[in-house]
DSSP file (Angstrom, degrees, kcal/mol; ACC not computed):
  #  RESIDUE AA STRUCTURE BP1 BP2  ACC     N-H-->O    O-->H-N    N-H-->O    O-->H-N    TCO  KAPPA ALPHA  PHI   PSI    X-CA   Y-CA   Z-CA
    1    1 A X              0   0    0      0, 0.0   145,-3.5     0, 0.0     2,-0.4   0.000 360.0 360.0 360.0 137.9    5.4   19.5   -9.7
    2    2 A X  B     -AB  32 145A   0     30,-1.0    30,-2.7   143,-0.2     2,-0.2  -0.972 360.0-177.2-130.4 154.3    6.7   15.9   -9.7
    3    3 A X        -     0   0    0    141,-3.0   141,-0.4    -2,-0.4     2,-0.4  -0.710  20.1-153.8-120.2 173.7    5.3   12.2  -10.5
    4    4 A X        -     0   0    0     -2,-0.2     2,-0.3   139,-0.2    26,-0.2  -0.744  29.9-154.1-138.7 142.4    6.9    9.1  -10.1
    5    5 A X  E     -C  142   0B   0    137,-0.6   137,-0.6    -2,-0.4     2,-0.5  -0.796  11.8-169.5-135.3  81.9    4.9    7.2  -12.9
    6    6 A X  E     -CD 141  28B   0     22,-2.7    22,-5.8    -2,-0.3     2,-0.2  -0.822  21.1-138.8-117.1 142.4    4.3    2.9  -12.9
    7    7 A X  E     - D   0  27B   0    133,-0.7   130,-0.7    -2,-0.5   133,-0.3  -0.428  39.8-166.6 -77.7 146.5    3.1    1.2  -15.3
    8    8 A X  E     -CD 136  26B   0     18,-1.8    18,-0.8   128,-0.3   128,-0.2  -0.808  46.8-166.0-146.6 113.2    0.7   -1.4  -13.8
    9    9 A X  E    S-     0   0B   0    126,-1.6     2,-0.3     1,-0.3    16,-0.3   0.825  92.1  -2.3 -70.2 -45.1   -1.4   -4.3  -13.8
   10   10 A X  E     -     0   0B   0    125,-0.3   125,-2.9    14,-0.2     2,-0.4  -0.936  63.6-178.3-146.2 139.9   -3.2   -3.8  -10.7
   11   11 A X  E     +CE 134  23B   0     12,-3.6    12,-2.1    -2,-0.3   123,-0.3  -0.979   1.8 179.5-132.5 144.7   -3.1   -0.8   -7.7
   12   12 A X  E     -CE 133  22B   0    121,-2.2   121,-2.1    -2,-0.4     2,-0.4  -0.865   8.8-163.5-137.9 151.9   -4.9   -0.4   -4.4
   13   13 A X  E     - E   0  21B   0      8,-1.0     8,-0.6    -2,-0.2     7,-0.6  -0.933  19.0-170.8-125.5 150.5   -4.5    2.4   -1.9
   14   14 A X  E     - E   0  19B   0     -2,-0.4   117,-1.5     5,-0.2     2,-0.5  -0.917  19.1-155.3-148.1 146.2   -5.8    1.9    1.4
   15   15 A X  E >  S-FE 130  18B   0      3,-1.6     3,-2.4    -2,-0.4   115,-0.1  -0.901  81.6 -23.2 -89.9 115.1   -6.5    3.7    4.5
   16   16 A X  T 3  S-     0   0    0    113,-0.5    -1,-0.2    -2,-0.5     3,-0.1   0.939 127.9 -53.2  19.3  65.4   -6.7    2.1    8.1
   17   17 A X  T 3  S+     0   0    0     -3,-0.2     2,-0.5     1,-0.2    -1,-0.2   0.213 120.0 108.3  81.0  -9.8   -7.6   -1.3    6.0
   18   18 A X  E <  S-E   15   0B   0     -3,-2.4    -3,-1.6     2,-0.0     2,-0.2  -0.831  74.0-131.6-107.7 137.1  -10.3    0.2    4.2
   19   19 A X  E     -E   14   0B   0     -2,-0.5    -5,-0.2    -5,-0.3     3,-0.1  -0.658  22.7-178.1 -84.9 135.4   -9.1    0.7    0.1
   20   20 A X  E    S+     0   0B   0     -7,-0.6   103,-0.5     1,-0.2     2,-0.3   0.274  74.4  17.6-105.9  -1.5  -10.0    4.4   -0.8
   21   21 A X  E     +E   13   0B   0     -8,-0.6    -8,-1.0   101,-0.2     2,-0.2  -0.966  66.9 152.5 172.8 122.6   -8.6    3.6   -4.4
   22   22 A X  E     +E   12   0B   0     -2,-0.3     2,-0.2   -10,-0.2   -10,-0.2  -0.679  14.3 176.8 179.3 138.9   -7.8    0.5   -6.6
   23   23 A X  E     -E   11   0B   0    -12,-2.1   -12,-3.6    -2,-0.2     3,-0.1  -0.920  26.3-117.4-170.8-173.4   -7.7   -0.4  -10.2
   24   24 A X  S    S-     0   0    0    -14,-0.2    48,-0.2    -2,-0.2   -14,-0.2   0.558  77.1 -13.3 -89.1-173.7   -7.2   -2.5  -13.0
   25   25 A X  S    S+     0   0    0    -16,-0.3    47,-2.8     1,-0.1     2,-0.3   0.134 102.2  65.3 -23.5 124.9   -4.5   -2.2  -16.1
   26   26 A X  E    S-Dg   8  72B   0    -18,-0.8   -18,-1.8    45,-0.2     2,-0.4  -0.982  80.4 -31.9 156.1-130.2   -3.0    1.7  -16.1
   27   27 A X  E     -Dg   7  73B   0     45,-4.1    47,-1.5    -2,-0.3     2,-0.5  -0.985  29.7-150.8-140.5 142.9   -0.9    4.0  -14.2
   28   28 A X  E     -Dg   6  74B   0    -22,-5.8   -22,-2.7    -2,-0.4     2,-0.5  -0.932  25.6-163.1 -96.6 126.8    0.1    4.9  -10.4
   29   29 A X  E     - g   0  75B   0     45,-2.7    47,-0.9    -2,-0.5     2,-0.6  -0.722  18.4-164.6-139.8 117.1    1.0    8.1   -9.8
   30   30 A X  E     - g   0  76B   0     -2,-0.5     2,-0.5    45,-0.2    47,-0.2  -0.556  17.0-166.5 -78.0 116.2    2.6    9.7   -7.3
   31   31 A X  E     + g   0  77B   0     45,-1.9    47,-2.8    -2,-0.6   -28,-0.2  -0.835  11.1 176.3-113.8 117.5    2.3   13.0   -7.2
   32   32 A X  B     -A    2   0A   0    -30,-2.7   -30,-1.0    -2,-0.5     2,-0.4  -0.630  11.5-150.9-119.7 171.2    4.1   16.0   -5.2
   33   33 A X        -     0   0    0    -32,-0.2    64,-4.3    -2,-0.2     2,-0.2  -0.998   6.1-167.7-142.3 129.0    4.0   20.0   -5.1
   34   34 A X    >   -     0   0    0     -2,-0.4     3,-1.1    62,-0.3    62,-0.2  -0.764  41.1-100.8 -99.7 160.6    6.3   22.7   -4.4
   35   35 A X  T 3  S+     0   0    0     60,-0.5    61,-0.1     1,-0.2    60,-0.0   0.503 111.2  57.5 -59.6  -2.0    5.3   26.2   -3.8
   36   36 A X  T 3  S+     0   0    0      2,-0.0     2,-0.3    61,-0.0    -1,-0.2   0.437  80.7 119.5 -88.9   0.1    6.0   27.8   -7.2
   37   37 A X    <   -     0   0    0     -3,-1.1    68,-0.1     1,-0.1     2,-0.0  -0.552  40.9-178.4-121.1 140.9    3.8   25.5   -9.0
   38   38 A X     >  -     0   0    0     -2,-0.3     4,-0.7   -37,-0.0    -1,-0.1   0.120  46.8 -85.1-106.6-151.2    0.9   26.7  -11.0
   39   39 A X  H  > S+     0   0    0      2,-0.2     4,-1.8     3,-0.1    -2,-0.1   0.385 123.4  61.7-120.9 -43.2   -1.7   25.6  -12.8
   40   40 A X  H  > S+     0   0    0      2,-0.2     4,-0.7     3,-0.2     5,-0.1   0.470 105.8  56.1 -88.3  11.3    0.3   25.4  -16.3
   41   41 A X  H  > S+     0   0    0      2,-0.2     4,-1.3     3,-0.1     5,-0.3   0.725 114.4  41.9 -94.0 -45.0    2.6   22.4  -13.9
   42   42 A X  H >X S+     0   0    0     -4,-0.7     4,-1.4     1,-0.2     3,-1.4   0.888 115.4  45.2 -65.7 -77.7   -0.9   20.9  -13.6
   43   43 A X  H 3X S+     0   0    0     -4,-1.8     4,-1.4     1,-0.3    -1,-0.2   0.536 120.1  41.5 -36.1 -42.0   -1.9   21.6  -17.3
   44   44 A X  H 3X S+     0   0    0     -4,-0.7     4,-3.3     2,-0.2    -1,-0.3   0.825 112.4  52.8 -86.9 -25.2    1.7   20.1  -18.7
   45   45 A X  H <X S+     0   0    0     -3,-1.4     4,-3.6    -4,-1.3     5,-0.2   0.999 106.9  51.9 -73.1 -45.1    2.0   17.2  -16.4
   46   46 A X  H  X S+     0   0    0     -4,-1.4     4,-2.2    -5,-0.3     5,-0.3   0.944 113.2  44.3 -41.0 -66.3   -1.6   15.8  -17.4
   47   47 A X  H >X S+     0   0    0     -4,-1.4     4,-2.5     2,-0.2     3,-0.9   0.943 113.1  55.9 -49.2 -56.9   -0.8   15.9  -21.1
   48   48 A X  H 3X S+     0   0    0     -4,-3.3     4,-1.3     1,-0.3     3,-0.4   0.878 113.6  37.4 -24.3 -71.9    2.6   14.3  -20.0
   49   49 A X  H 3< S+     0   0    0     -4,-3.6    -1,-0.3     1,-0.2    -2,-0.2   0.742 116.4  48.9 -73.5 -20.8    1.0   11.4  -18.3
   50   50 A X  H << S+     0   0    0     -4,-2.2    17,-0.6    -3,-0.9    16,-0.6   0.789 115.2  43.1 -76.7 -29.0   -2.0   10.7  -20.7
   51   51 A X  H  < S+     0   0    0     -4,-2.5     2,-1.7    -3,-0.4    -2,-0.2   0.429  85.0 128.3-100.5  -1.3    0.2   10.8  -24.1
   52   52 A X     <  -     0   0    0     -4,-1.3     2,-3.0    -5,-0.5     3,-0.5  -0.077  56.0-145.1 -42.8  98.6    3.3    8.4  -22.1
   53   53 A X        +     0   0    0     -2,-1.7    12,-0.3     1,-0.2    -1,-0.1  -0.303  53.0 131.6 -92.5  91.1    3.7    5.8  -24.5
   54   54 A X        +     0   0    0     -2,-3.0     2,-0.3    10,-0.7    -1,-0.2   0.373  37.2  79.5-122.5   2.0    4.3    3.2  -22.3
   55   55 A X  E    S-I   64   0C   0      9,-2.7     8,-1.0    -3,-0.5     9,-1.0  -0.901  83.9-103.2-122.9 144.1    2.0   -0.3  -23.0
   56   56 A X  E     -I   62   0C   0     -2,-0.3     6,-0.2     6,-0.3     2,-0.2  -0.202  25.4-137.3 -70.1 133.3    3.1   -2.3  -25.6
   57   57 A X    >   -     0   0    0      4,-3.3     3,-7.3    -2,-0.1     4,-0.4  -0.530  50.3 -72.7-107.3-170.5    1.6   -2.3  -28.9
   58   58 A X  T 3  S+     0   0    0      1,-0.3    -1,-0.0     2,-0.2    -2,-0.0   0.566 136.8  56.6 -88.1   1.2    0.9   -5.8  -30.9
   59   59 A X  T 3  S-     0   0    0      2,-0.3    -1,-0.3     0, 0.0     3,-0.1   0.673 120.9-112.7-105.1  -6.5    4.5   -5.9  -31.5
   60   60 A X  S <  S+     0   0    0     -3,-7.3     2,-0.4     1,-0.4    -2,-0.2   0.942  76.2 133.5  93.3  44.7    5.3   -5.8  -27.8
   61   61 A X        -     0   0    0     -4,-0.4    -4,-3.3     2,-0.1     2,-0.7  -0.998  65.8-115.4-119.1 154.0    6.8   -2.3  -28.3
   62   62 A X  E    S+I   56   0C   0     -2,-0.4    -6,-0.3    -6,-0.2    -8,-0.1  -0.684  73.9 116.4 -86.8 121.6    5.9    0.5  -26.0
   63   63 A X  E     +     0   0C   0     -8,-1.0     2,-0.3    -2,-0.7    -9,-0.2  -0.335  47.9 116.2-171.4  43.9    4.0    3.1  -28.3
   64   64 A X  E     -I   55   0C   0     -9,-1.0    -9,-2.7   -12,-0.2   -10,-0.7  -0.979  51.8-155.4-108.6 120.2    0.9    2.7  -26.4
   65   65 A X     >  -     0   0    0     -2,-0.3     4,-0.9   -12,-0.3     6,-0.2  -0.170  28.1-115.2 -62.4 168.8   -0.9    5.7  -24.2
   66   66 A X  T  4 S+     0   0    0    -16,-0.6     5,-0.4     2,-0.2     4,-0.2   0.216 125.3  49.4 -56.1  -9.6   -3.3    5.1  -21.0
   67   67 A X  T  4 S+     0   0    0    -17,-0.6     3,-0.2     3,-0.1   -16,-0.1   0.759 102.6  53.5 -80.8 -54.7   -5.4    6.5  -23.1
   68   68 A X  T  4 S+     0   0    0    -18,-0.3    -2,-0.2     1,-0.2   -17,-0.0   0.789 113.3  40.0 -26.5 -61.6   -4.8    4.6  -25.8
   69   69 A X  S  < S-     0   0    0     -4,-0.9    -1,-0.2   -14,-0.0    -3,-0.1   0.653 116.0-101.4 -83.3 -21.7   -5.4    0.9  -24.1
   70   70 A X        +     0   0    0     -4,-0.2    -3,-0.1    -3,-0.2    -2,-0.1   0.685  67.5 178.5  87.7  18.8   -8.6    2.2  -21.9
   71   71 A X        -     0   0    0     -5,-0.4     2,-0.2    -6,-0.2   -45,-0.2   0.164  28.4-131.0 -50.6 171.9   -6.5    2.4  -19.1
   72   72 A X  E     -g   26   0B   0    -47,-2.8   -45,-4.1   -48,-0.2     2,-0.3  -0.909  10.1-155.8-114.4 171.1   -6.9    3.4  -15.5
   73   73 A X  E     -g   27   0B   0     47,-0.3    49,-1.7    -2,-0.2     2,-0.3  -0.841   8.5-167.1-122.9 165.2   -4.7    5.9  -12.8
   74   74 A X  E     -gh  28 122B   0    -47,-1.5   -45,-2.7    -2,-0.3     2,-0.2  -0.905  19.4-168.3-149.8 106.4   -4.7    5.7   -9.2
   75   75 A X  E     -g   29   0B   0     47,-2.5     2,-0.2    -2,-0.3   -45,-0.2  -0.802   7.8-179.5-103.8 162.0   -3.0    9.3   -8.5
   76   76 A X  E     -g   30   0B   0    -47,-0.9   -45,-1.9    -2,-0.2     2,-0.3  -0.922  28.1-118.1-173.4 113.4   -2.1    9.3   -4.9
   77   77 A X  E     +g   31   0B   0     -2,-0.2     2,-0.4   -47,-0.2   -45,-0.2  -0.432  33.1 174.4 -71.2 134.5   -0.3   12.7   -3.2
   78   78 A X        -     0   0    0    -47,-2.8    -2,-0.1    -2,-0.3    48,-0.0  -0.944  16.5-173.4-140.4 139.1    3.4   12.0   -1.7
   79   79 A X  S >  S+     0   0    0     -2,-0.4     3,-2.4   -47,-0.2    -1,-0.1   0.265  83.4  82.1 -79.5 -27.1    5.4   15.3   -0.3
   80   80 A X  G >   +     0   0    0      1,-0.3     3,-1.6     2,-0.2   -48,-0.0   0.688  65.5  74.9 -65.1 -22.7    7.9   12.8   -0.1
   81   81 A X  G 3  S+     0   0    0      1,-0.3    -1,-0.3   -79,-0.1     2,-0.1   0.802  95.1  50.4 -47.5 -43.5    8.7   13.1   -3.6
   82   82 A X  G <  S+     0   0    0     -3,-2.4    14,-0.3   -49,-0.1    13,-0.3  -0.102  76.6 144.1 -95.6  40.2   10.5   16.4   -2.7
   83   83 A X    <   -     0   0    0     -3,-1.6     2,-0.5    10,-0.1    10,-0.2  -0.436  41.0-148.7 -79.3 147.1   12.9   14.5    0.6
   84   84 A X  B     -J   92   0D   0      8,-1.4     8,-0.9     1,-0.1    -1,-0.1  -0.951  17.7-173.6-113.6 141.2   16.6   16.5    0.3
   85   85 A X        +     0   0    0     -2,-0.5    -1,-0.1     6,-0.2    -2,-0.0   0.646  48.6 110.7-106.2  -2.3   19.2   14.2    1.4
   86   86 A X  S    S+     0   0    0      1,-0.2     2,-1.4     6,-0.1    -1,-0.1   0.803  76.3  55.1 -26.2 -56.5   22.2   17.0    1.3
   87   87 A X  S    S-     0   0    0      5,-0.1     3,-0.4     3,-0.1     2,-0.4  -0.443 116.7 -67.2 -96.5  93.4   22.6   17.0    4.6
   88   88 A X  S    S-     0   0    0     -2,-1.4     3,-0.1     1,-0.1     0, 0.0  -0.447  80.2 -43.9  86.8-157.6   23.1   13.8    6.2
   89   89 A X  S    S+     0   0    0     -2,-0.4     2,-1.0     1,-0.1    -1,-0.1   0.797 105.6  79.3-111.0 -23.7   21.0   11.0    6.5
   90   90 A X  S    S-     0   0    0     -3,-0.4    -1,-0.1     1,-0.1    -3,-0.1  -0.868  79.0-123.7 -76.9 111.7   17.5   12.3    7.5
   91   91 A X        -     0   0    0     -2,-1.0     2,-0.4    -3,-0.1    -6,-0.2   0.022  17.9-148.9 -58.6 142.9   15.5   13.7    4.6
   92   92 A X  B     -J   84   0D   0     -8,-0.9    -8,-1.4   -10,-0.1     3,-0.3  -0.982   8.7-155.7-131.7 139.1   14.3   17.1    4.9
   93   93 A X    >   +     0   0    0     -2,-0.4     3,-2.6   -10,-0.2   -11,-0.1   0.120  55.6 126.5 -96.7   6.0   10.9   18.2    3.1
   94   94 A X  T 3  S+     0   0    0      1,-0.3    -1,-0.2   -10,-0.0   -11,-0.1   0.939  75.1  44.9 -46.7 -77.6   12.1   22.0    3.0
   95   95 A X  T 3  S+     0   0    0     -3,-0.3   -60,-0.5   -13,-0.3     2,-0.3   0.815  93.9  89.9 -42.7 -29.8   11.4   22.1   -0.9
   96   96 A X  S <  S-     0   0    0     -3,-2.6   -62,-0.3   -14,-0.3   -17,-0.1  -0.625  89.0-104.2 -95.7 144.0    7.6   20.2   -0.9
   97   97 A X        -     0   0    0    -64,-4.3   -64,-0.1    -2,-0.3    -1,-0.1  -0.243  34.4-111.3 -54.1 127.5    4.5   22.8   -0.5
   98   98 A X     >  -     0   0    0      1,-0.1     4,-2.2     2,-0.1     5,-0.2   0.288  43.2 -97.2 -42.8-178.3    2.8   22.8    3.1
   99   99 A X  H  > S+     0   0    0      1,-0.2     4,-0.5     2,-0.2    -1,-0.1   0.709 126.5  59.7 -83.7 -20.2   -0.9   21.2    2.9
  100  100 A X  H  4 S+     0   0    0      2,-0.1     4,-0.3     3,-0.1    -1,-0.2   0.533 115.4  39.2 -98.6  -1.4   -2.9   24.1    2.7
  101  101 A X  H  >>S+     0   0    0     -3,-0.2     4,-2.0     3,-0.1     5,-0.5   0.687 123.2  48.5-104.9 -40.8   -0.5   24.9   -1.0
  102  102 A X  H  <5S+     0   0    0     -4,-2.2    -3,-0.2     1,-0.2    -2,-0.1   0.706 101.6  49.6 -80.8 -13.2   -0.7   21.2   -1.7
  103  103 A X  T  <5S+     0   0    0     -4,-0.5     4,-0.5    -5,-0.2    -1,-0.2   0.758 111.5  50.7-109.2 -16.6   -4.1   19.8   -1.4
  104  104 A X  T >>5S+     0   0    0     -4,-0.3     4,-2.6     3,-0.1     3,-1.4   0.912 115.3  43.6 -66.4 -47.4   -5.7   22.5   -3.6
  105  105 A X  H 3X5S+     0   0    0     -4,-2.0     4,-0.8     1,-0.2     5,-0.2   0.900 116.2  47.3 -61.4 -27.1   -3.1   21.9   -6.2
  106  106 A X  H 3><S+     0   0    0     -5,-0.5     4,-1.4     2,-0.1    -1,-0.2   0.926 110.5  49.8 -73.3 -25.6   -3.5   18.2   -5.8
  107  107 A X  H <> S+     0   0    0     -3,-1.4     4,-2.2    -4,-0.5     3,-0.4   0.932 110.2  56.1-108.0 -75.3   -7.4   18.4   -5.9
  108  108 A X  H  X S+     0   0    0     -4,-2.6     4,-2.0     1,-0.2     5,-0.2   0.914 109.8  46.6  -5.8 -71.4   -6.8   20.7   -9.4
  109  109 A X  H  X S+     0   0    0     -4,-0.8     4,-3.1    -5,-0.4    -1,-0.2   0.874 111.0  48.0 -47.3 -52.7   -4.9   17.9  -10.7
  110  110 A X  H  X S+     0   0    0     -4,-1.4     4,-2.2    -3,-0.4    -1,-0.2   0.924 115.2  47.5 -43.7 -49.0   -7.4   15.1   -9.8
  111  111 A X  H  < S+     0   0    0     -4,-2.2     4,-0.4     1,-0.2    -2,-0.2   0.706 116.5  38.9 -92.8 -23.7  -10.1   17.0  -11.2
  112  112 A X  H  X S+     0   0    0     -4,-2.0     4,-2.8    -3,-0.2     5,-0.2   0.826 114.7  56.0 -83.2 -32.4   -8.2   18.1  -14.9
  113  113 A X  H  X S+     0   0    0     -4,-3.1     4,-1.9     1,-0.2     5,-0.5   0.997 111.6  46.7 -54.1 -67.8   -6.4   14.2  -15.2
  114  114 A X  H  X S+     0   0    0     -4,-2.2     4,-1.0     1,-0.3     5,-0.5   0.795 112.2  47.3 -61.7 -28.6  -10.2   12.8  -14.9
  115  115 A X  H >4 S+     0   0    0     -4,-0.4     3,-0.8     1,-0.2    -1,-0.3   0.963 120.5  39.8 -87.3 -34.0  -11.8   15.4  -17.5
  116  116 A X  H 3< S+     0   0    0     -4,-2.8    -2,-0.2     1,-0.3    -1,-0.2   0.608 115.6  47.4 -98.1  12.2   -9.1   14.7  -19.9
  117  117 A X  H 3< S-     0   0    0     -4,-1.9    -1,-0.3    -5,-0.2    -3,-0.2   0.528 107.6-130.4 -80.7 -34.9   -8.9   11.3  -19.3
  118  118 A X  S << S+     0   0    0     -4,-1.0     2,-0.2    -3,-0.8    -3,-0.2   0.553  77.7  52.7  75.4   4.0  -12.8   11.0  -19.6
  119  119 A X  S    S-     0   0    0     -5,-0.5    -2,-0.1    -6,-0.2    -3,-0.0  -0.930  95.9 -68.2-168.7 158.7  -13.7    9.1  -16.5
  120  120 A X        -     0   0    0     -2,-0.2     2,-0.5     1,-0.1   -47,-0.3   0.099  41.2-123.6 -54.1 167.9  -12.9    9.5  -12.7
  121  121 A X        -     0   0    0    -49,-0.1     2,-0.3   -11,-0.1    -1,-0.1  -0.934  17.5-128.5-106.8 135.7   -9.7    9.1  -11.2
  122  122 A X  B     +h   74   0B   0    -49,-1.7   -47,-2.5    -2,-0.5  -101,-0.2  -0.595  41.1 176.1 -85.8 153.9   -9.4    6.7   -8.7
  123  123 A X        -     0   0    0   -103,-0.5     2,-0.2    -2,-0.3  -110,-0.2  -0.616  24.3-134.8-135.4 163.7   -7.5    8.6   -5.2
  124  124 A X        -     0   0    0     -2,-0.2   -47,-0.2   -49,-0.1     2,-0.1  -0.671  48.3 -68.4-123.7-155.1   -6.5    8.0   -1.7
  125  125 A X    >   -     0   0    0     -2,-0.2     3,-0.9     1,-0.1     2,-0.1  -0.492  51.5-128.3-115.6 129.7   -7.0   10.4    1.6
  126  126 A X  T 3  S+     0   0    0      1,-0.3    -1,-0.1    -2,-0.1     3,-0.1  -0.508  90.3  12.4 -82.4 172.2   -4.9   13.3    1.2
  127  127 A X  T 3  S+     0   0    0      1,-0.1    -1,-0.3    -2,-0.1     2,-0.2   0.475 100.7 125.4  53.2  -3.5   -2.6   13.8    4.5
  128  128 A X  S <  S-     0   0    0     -3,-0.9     2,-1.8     1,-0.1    -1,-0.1  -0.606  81.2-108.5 -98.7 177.5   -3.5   10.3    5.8
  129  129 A X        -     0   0    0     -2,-0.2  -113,-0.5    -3,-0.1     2,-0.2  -0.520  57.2-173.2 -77.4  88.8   -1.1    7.7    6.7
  130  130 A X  B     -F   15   0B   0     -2,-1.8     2,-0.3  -115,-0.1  -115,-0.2  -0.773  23.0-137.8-109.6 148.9   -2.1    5.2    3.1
  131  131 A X        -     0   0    0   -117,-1.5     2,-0.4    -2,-0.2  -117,-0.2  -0.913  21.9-155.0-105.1  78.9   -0.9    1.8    2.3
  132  132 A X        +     0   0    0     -2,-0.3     2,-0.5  -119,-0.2  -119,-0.2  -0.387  14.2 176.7 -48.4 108.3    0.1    1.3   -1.6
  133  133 A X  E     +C   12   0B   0   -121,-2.1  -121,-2.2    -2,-0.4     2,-0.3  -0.923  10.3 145.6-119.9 175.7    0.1   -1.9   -3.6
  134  134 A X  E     -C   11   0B   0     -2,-0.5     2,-0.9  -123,-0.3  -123,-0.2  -0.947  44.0-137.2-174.4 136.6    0.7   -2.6   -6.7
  135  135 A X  E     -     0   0B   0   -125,-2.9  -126,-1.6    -2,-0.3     2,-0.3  -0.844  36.5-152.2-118.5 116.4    2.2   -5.3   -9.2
  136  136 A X  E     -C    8   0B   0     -2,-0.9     2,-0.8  -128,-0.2  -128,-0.3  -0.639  14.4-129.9 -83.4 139.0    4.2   -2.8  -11.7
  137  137 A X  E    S-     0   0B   0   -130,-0.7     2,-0.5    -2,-0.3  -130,-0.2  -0.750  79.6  -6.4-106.3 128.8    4.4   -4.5  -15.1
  138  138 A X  E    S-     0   0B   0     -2,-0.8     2,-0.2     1,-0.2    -1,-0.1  -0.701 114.2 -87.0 150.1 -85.1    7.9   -4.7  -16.7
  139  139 A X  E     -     0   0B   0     -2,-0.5     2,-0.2  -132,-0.1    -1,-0.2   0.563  67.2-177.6 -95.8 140.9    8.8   -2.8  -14.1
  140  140 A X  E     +     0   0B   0   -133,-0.3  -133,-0.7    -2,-0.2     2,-0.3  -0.973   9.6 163.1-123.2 109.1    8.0    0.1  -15.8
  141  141 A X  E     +C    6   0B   0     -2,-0.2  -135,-0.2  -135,-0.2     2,-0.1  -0.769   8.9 179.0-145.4  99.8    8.9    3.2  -13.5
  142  142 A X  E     -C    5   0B   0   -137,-0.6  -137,-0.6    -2,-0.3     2,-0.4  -0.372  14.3-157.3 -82.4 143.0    9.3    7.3  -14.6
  143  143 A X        +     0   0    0   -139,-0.2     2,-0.4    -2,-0.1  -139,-0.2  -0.867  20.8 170.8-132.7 145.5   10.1   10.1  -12.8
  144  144 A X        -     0   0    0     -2,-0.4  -141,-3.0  -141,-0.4     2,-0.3  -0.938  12.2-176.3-111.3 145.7    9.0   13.4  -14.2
  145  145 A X  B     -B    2   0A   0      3,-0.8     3,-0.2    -2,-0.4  -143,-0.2  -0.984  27.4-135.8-157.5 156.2    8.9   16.9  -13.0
  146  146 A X  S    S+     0   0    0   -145,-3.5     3,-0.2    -2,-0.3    -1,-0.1   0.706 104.0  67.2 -76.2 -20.7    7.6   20.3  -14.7
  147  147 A X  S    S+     0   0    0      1,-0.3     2,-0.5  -146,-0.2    -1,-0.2   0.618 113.5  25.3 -69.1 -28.9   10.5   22.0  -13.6
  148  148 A X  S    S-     0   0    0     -3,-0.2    -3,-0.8     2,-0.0     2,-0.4  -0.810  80.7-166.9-145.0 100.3   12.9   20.0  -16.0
  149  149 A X              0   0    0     -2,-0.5    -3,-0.1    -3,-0.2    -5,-0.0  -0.681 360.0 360.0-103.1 143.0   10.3   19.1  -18.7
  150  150 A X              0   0    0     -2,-0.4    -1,-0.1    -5,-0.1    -4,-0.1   0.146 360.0 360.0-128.6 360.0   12.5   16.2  -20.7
């Protein structure tokens, strides 16, 4: 499993104009799947992203969780995460899990980030064609993956 992880002030997803998705102060994450990835990829990346100390505490140093501040997430599935560029100039998706591998394990994920989070996570339309905004504050930007836990 991999995130890309920004810190944010505000994020919206939308789908053909209509926003599936938006909040306030927290985190976007984008989120991808391969086929090997289990349950303990969901289970380490959630603690990962809830204990990120990444908002500034009252000395303006980052030691602050999403958990910590009362943030919010807007997790939001990208295969794109896994593009190989070895060959050439056209990305190939070879590595990221087909849909039918990816949208349970994505749907897992939603549903353990929000219990341990303690209130929903906001989403967009898995497989559809979605429109991201965002203003990242900092820019604040991670990438993580369970494969090469750092």
């Amino acid at each position: 499993m991999r995130v890309i992880v920004q810190r944010v002030s505000v994020a919206a997803v939308s789908v053909e104009d209509r926003i599936s998705g938006q909040i306030g102060r927290g985190l976007l994450v984008l989120a991808g799947f391969e086929d090997p990835d289990q349950d303990a990829d969901l289970d380490w990346m959630v603690q990962k992203i809830l204990r990120l100390r990444i908002f500034p505490d009252a000395a303006g140093v980052m030691n602050r969780s999403v958990t910590e501040i009362g943030g919010e997430i807007l997790a939001v599935s990208q295969f794109t995460l896994y593009a190989s560029t070895r060959k050439g100039n056209r990305p190939s998706w070879g590595r990221a899990a087909r849909g039918e591998v990816s949208q349970p394990l994505f749907e897992r994920f939603l549903a353990r980030l929000a219990h341990a989070l303690g209130r929903p996570v906001a989403t967009g339309v898995f497989g559809a064609d979605m429109q991201i905004s965002l203003v990242n504050d900092g820019p604040v930007t991670i990438a993580i993956d369970s494969r090469n836990p750092e």
